[in-house]
LOTI-737728 format. One line per 4 residues: their letters; for each residue x, y, z of N, C-alpha, C, CB. Coordinates in nm, 4 decimals. Glycine has a CB too. Layout:
BEGIN
A = X:Y:Z:X:Y:Z:X:Y:Z:X:Y:Z ~ ...
***
This chain:
BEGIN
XXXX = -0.2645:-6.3249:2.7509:-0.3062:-6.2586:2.6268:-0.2765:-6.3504:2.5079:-0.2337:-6.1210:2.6098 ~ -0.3854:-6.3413:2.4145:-0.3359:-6.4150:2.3069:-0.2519:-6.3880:2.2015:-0.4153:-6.4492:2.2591 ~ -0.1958:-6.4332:2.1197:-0.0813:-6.4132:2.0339:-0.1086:-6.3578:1.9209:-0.0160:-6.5208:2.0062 ~ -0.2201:-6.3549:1.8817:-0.2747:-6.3178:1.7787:-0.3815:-6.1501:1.8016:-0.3536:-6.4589:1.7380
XXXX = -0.3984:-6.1030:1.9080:-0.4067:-6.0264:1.9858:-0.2780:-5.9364:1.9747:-0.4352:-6.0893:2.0977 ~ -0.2090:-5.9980:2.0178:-0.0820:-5.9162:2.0461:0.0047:-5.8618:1.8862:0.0284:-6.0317:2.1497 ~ 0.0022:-5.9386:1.7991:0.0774:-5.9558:1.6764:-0.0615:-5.8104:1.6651:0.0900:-6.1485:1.5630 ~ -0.1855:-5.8433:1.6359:-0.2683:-5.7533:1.5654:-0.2388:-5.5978:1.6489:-0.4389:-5.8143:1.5708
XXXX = -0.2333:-5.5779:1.8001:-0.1789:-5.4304:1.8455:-0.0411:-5.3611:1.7979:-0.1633:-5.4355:1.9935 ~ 0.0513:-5.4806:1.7448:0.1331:-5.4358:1.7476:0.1633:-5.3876:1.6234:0.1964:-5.4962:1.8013 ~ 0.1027:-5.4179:1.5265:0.0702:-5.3516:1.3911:0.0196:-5.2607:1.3817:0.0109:-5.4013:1.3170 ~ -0.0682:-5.2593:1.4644:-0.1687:-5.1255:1.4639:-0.0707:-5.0213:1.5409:-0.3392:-5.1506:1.5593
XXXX = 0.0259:-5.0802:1.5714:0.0995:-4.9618:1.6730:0.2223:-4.8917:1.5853:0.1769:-5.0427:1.8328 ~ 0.2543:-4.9894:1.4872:0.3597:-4.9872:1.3918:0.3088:-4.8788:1.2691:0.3883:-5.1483:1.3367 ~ 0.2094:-4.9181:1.2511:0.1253:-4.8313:1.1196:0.1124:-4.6779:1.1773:-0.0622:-4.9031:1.0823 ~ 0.0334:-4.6866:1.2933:0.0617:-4.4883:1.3577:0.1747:-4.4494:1.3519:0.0380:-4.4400:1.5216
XXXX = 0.2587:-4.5234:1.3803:0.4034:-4.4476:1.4262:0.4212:-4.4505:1.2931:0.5341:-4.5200:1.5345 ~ 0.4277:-4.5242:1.1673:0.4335:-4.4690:1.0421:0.3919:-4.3791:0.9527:0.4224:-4.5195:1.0029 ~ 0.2331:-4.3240:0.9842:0.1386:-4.2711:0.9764:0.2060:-4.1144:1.0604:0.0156:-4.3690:1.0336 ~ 0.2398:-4.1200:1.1700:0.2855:-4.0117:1.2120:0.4436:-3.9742:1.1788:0.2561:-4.0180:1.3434
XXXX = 0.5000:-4.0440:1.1524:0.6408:-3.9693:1.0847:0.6701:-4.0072:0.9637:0.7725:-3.9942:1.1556 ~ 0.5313:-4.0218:0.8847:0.5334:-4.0009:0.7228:0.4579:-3.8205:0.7318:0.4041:-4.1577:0.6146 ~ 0.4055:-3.8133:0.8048:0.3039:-3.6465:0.8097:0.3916:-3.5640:0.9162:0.0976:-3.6620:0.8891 ~ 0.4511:-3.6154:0.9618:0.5369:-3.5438:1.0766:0.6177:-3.4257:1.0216:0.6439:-3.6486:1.1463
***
């Protein structure tokens, strides 16, 4: 997998989980 791939899911994974326990 590429690194830049990975950096970009893992933001996107960071932002929901922020997204959900800012509305939580």
């Amino acid at each position: 997998m590429s690194f830049s791939k990975t950096t970009s899911l893992a933001s996107l994974a960071l932002t929901g989980l922020f997204v959900v326990f800012k509305f939580a």
